[in-house]
C-alpha positions in Angstrom: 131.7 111.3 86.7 128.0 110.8 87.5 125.1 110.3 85.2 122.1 112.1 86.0 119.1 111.0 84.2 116.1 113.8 84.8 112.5 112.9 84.2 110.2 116.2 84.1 106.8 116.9 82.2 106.2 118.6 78.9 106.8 122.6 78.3 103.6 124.1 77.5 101.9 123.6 74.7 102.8 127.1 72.9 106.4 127.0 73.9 108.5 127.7 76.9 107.4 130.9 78.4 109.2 134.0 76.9 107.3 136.1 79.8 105.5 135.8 83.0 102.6 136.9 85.1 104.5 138.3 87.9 107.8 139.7 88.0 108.4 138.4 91.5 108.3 135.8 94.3 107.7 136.7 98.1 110.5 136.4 100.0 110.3 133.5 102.9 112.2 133.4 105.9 112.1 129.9 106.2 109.0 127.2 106.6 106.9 127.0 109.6 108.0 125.2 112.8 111.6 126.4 111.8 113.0 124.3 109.2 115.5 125.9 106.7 114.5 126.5 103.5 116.9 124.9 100.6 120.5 126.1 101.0 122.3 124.9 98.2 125.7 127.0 97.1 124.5 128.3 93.8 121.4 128.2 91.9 121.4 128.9 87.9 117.6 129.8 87.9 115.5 132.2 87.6 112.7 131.6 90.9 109.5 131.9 89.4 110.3 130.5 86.1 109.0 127.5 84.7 111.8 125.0 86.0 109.5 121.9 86.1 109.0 121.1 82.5 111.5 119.8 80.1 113.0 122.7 78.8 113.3 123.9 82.6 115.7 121.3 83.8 115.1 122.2 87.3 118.1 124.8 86.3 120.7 122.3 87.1 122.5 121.4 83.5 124.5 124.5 83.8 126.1 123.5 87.2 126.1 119.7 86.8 128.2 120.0 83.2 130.7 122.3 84.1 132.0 119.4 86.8 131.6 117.1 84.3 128.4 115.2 84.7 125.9 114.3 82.2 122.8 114.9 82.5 119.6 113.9 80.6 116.1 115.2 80.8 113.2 113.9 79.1 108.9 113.3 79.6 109.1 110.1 77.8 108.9 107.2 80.6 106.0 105.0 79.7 106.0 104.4 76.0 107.3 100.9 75.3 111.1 101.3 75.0 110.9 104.7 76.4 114.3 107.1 77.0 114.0 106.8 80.0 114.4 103.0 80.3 117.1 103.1 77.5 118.9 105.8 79.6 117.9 103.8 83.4 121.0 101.2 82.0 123.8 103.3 82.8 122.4 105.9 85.5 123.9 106.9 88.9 121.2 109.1 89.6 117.7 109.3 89.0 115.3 112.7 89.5 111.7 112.4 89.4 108.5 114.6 90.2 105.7 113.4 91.7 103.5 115.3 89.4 104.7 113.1 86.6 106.5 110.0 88.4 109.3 107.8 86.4 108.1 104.8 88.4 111.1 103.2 89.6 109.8 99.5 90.4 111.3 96.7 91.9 112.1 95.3 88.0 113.6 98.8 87.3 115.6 98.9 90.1 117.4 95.3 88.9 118.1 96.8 85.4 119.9 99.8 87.1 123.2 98.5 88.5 124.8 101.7 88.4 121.8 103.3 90.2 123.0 105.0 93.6 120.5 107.5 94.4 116.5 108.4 93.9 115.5 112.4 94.0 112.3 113.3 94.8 111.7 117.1 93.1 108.8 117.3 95.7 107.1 115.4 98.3 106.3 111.9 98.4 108.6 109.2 96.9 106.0 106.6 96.6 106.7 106.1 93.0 110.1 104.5 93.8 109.6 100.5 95.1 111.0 101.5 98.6 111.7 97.8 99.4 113.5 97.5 96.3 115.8 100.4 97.1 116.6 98.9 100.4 117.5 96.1 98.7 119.1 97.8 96.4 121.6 100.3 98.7 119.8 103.1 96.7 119.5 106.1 98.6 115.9 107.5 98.2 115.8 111.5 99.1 112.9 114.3 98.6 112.9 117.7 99.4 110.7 118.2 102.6 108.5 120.8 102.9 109.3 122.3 99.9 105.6 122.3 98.9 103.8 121.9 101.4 102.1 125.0 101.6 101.3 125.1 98.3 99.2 122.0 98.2 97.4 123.2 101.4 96.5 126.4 99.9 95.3 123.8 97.3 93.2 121.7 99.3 91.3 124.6 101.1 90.4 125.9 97.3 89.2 122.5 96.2 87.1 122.6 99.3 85.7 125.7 99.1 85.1 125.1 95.4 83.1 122.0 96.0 80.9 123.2 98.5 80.1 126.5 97.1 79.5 124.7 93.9 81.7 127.0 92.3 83.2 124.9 89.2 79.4 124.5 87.8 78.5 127.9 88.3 81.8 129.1 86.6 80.9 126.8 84.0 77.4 128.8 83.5 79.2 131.9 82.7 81.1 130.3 80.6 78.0 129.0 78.2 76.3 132.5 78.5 74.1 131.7 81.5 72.3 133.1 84.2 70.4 130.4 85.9 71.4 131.4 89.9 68.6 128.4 90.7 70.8 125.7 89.1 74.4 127.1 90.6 72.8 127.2 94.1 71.1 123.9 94.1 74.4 123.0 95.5 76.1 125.7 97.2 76.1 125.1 100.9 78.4 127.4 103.3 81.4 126.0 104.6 81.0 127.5 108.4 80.2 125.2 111.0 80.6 122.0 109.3 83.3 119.3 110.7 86.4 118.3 108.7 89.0 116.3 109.1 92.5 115.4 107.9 93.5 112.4 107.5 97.3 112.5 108.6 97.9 115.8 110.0 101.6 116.2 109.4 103.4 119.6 107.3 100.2 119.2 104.8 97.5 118.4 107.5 98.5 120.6 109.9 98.6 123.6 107.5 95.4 122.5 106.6 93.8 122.8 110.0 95.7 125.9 110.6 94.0 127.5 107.4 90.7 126.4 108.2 90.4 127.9 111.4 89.5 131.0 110.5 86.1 129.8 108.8 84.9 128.8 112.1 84.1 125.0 111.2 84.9 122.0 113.5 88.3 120.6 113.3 88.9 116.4 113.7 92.5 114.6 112.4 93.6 111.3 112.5 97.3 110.6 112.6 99.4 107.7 114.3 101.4 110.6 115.4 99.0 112.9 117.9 99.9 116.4 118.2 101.2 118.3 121.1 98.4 118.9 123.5 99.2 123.0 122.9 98.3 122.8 119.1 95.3 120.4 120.0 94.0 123.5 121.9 95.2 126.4 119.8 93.4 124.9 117.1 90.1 123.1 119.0 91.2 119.5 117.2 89.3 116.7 118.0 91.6 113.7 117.6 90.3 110.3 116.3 92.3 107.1 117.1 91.8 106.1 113.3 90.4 107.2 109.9 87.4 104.7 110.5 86.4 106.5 114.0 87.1 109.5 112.5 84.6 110.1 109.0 81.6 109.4 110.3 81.7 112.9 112.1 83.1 114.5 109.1 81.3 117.0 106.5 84.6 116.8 104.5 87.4 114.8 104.6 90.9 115.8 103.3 93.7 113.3 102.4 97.2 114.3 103.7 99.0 110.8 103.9 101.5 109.1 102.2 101.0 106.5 100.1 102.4 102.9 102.1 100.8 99.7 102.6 98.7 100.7 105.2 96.6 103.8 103.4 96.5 102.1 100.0 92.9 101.6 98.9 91.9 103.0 102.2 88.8 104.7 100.8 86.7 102.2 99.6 83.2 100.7 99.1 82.9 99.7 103.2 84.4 103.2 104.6 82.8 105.4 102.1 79.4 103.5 103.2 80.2 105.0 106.8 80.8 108.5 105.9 78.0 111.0 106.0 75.7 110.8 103.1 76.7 114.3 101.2 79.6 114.2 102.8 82.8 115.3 100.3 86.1 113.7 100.0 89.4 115.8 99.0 92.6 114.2 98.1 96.4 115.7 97.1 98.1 113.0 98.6 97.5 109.5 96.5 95.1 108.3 93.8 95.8 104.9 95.4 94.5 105.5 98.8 91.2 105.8 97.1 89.6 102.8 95.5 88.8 104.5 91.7 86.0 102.8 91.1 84.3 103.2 94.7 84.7 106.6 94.5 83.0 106.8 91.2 80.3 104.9 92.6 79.6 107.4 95.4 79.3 110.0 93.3 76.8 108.6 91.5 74.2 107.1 94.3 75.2 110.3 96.0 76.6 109.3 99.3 79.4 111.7 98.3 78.2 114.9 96.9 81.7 116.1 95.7 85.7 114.5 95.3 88.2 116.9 94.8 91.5 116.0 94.1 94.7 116.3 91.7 96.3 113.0 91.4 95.7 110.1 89.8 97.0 106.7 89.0 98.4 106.1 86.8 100.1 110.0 86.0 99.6 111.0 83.2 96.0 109.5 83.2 94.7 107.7 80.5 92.0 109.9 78.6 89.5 107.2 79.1 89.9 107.5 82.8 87.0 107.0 85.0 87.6 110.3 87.2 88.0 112.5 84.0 83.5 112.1 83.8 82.3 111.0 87.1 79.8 113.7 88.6 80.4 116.5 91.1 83.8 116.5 90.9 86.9 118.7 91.1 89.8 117.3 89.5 93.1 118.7 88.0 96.2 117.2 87.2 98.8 116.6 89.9 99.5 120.6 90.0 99.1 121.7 93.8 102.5 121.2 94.8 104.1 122.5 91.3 103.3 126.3 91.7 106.1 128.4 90.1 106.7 129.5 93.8 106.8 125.9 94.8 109.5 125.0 91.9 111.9 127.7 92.9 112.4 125.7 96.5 112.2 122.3 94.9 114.6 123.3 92.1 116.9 124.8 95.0 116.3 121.5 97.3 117.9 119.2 94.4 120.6 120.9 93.8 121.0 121.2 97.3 120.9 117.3 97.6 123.1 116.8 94.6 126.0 119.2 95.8 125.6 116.6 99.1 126.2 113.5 97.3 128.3 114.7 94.8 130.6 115.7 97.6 130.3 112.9 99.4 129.2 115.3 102.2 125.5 114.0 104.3 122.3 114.8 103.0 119.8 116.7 105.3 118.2 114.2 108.1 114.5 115.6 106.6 115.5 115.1 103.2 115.8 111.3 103.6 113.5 108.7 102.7 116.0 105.4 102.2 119.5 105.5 103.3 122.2 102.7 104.4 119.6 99.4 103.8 116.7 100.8 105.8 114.1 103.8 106.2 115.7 107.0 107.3 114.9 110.1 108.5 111.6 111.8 107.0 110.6 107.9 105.7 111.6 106.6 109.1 108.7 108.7 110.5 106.5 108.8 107.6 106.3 105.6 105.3 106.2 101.8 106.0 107.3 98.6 103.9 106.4 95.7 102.9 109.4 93.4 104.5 
């Protein structure tokens, strides 16, 4: 029997929900391009219930008890001595969000003997030492395109918000105000200015396709170009790199994974070559932003806004720089963790779970690391170090 060792973030702090907002999700035929959404043989959830949080337990302990697993859920992973080192000993499987990563590094993955296999609830394993896994013979897996969407509809809010100057003005509601002069100061419209993406796979892409309508001028960088069709449907302007790329840009958006060649990608020298005023918005990775260069250009003003929603490390310290930096945007990692969003990741575990549990093959796009090497999705998507 397999033990199954969950990491998820805290309920909310009033309680689990009793209630909810909506009564109902939309019904999806499946994701764009044609991929299947999640198909595993049961579910013991509720879709659009909180199933991300501890109390949630991405609705699996129900199916994984009565074959005689074990599972354990818990928040506590970085605290000296936490649970979830105590319970890494043992483990056969280990279940992370990216919202709130158990960081599975190399010196983890030693202490883990037992460890066979790495789900992502989400997109983007980057928390797990790939290398290690390799190493390792864990298989690394993350349910593709389960989010997607939502963390596009994400980035075009955080860009409208920034360049409407919408938080502030918010804000002068809040305190009583009135002043239109100071919540306009900064407002610009979004129509005709360039943006681009950098990577402009299921995230980019949606991006671009959800920006269209605002008549602005699409670029994208991505070291795979798309199809000339889309190129034309959409009027891109492709950019051999992210360097040739952000000096035409009014905004730039972050849509790549995290791997050696995007970490600390945004820093002092590029940031110097973007436009001045120009703003930066990133979902994908604190790390392919240098923290303290961004914090700079916010302050001499070559950037005149960062939006973003993660962070390193997650949760982020209270003393963190990005917390009170000007003219900026940020939530925690939430964009990819809508209720709607958690019903397909939920599904997409479970799905993977029921595959390995049966010794049947997991999904080609659901696979990061398999059989001592990148496969599949991470084949296409991520590099390594060795």
């Amino acid at each position: 029997m397999a033990k199954v060792l969950c990491v998820l973030y805290d309920d909310p702090v009033d309680g689990y929900p009793k209630t909810y907002a909506r009564d109902d999700l939309p019904a999806l035929d499946g994701y764009p391009g044609g991929q299947t959404l999640p198909t595993p043989k049961g579910v013991d959830f509720t879709p659009g219930h909180l199933l991300g949080s501890v109390s949630g337990e991405l609705g699996l302990r129900r199916f994984l008890e009565e074959r005689g697993h074990t599972l354990v859920v818990t928040s506590d992973k970085d605290t000296e001595d936490s649970e979830f080192d105590r319970e890494l000993a043992d483990a056969d499987v280990v279940i992370s969000q990216p919202f709130w990563p158990a960081y599975l590094t190399a010196e983890r993955i030693a202490r883990a003997p037992k460890l066979k296999l790495a789900i992502t609830a989400g997109i983007g394993s980057d928390h797990v030492d790939l290398d290690a896994a390799i190493e390792h013979g864990v298989t690394v897996a993350e349910v593709t395109y389960c989010n997607s969407i939502s963390v596009a509809e994400h980035v075009v809010m955080m860009i409208l918000s920034q360049v409407r100057n919408y938080l502030p003005s918010y804000q002068v509601v809040l305190d009583g105000g009135w002043n239109i002069a100071d919540c306009v100061s900064r407002s610009y419209d979004v129509e005709g200015m360039h943006v681009g993406t950098v990577a402009a796979g299921r995230i980019g892409l949606a991006v671009l396709r959800r920006l269209k309508p605002f008549d602005v001028h699409l670029h994208y960088t991505d070291r795979h170009r798309l199809p000339r069709e889309v190129e034309e449907e959409l009027n891109l302007t492709w950019h051999a790199g992210t360097q040739d790329m952000v000096p035409h840009c009014d905004v730039v958006t972050v849509n790549a994974p995290l791997h050696p060649e995007t970490e600390g990608l945004f820093d002092d020298k590029l940031i110097s070559t973007m436009k001045r005023g120009a703003y930066l918005i990133n979902t994908a990775r604190a790390k392919i932003a240098d923290r303290d260069s961004i914090v700079r250009a916010l302050e001499s003003g070559q950037l005149a806004g960062y939006a973003g929603d993660v962070w390193y490390p997650q949760p982020a310290p209270a003393d963190h720089p990005w917390r009170t930096m000007p003219h900026h945007g940020m939530t925690p990692h939430i964009s990819g963790s809508s209720l709607s969003a958690q019903a397909r990741y939920a599904a997409g575990t479970r799905e993977i779970l029921e595959n390995w549990l049966d010794g049947e093959s997991i999904r080609e796009e659901y696979l990061i690391v398999q059989g001592g090497g990148l496969a599949g999705t991470g084949a296409h998507s991520y590099s390594t170090r060795t």
